[in-house]
ZAMARRO-818407 format. One record per residue (C-alpha): x negated, y negated, z. Coordinates in Angstrom, 2 decimals, padded with zeros to 5 digits. Layout:
N
<X: X | Y: Y | Z: Z>
...
//
This chain:
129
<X: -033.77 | Y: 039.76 | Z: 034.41>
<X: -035.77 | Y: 040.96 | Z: 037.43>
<X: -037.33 | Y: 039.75 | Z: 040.52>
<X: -040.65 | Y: 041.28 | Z: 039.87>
<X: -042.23 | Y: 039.56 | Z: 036.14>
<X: -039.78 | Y: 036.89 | Z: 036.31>
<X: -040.78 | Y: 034.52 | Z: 033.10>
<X: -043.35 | Y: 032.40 | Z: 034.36>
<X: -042.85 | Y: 028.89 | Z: 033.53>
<X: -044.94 | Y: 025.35 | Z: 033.45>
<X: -043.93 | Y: 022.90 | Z: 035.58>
<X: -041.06 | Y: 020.89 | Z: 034.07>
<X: -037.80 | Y: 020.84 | Z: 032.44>
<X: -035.63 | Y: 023.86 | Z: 031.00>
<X: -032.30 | Y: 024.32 | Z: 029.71>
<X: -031.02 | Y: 028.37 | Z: 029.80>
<X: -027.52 | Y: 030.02 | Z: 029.99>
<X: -027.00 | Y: 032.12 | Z: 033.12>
<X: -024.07 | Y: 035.43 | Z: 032.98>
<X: -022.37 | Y: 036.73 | Z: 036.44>
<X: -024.68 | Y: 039.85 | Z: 037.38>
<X: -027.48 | Y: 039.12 | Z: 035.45>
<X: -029.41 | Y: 036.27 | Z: 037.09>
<X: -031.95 | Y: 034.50 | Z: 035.76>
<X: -036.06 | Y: 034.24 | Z: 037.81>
<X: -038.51 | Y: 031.96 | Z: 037.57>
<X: -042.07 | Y: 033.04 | Z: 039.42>
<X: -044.34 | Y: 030.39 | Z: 040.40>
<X: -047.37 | Y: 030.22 | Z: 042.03>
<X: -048.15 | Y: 027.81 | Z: 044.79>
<X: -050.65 | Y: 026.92 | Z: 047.36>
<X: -050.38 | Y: 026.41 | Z: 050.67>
<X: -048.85 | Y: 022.45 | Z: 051.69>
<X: -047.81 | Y: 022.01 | Z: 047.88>
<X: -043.79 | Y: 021.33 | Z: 048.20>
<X: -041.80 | Y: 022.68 | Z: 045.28>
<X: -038.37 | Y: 020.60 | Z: 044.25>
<X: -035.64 | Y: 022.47 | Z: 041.95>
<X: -032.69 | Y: 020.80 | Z: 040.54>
<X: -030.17 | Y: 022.87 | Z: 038.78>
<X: -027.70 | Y: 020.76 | Z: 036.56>
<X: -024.73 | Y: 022.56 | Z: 035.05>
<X: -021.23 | Y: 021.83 | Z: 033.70>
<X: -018.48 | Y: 023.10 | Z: 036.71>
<X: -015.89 | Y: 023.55 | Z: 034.24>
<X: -017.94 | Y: 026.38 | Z: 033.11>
<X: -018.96 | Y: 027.86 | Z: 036.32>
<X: -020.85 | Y: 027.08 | Z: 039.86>
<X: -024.46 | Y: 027.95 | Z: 039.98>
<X: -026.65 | Y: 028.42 | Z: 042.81>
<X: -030.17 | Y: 028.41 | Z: 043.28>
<X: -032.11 | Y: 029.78 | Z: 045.53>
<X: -036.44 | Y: 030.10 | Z: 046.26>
<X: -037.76 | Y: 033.50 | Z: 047.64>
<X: -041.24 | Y: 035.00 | Z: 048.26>
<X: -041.67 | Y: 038.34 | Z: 045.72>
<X: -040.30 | Y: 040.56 | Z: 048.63>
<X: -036.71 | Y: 039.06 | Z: 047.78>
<X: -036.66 | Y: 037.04 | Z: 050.83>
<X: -034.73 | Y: 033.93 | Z: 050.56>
<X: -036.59 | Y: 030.54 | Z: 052.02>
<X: -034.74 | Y: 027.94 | Z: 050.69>
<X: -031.67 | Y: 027.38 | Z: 048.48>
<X: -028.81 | Y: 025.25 | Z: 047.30>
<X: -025.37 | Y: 026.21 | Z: 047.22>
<X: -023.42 | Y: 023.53 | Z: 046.53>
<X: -020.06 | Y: 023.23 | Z: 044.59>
<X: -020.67 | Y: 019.73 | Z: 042.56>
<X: -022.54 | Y: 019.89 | Z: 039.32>
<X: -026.30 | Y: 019.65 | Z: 040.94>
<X: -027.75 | Y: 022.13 | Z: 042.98>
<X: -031.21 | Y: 021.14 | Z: 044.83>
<X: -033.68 | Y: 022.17 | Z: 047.22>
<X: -036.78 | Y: 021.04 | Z: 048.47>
<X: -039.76 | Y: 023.79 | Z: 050.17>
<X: -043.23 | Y: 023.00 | Z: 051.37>
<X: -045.40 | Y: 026.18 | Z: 050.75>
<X: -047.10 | Y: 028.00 | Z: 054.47>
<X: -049.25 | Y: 029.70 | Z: 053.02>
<X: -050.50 | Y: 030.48 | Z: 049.18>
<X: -048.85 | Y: 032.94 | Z: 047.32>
<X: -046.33 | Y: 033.64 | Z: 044.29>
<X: -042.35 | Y: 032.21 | Z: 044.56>
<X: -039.73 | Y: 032.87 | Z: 042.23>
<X: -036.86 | Y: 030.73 | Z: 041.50>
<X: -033.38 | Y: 032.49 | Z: 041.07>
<X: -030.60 | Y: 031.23 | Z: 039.12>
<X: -026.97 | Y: 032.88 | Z: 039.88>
<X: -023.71 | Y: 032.12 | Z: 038.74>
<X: -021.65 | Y: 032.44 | Z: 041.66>
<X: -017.94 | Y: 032.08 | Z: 039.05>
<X: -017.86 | Y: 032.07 | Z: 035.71>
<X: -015.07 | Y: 029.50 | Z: 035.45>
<X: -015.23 | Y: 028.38 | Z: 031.41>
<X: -014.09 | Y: 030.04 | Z: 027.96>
<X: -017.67 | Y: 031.25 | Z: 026.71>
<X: -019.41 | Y: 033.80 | Z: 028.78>
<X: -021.90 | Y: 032.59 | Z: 031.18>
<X: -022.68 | Y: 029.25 | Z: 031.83>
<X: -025.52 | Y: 026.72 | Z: 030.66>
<X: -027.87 | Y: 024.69 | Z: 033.10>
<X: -030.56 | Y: 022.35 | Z: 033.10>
<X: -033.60 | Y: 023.51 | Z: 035.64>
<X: -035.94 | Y: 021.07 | Z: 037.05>
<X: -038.45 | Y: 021.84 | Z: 038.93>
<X: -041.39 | Y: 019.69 | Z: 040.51>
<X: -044.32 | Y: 020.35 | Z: 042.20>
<X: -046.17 | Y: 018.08 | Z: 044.79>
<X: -049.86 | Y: 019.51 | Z: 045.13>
<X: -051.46 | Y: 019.27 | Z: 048.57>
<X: -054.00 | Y: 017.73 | Z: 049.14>
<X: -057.38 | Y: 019.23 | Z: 048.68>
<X: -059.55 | Y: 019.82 | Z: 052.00>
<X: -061.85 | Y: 017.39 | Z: 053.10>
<X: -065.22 | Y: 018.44 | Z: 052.06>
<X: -068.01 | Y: 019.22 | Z: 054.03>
<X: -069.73 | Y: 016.64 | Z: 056.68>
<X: -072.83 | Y: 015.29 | Z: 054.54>
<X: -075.32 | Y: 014.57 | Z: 056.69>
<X: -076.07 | Y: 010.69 | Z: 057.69>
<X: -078.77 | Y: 009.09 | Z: 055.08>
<X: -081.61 | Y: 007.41 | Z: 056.10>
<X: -082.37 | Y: 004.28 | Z: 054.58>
<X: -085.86 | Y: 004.35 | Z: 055.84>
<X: -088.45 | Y: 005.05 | Z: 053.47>
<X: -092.14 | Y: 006.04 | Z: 053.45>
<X: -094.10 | Y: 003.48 | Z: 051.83>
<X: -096.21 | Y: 004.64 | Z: 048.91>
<X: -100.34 | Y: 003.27 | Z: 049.05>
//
């Protein structure tokens, strides 16, 4: 897998299998204010994966890299733009190659701007003859 046309996904729950040196991306697309949670739940006898959240350009804003069995990560978005999600196993640690994990991720929209001013209504009216 690549950074650039990692497999865009809906908002939700997935369950994948990740190999040392061949990490696994997840693009997303969010809005400025929206704040993007990812869990990663996984199976340490098999391995310790890390997540981690970056803009396209690679750079890394957020990430989790924990050594339990749940990675997670919380990121309120600056500006609007695509993200991508990567998935790394840091040690392969079981008997099969790679290991599996569950990804969640949520998405808390902002708010949309307040509208424009409407003007004050007048509740006077012309009388009709």
């Amino acid at each position: 897998d690549s950074i650039i046309g990692g497999a865009p996904r809906e908002v939700g729950t997935l369950s994948a299998n990740v190999c040392t040196g061949d990490d696994d991306y997840y693009d997303f697309f969010l809005a400025g204010g929206d704040t993007i949670t990812v869990t990663a739940t996984f199976d340490t006898g098999e391995g310790n994966i890390d997540i981690e959240l970056s803009r396209l350009l690679g750079i890394v804003i957020a990430s989790s890299r924990g050594s339990g069995n749940t990675d997670t990560f919380s990121y309120t978005a600056l500006s609007l733009g695509f993200f991508s999600v990567r998935v790394v196993l840091q040690q392969d640690a079981g008997c099969t190659l790679g290991a599996g994990y569950t990804l969640d991720v949520l998405v808390s929209f902002a708010p949309p701007p307040p509208g424009p001013m409407c003007p004050a209504k007048s509740w006077a009216r012309a009388s009709r003859r």
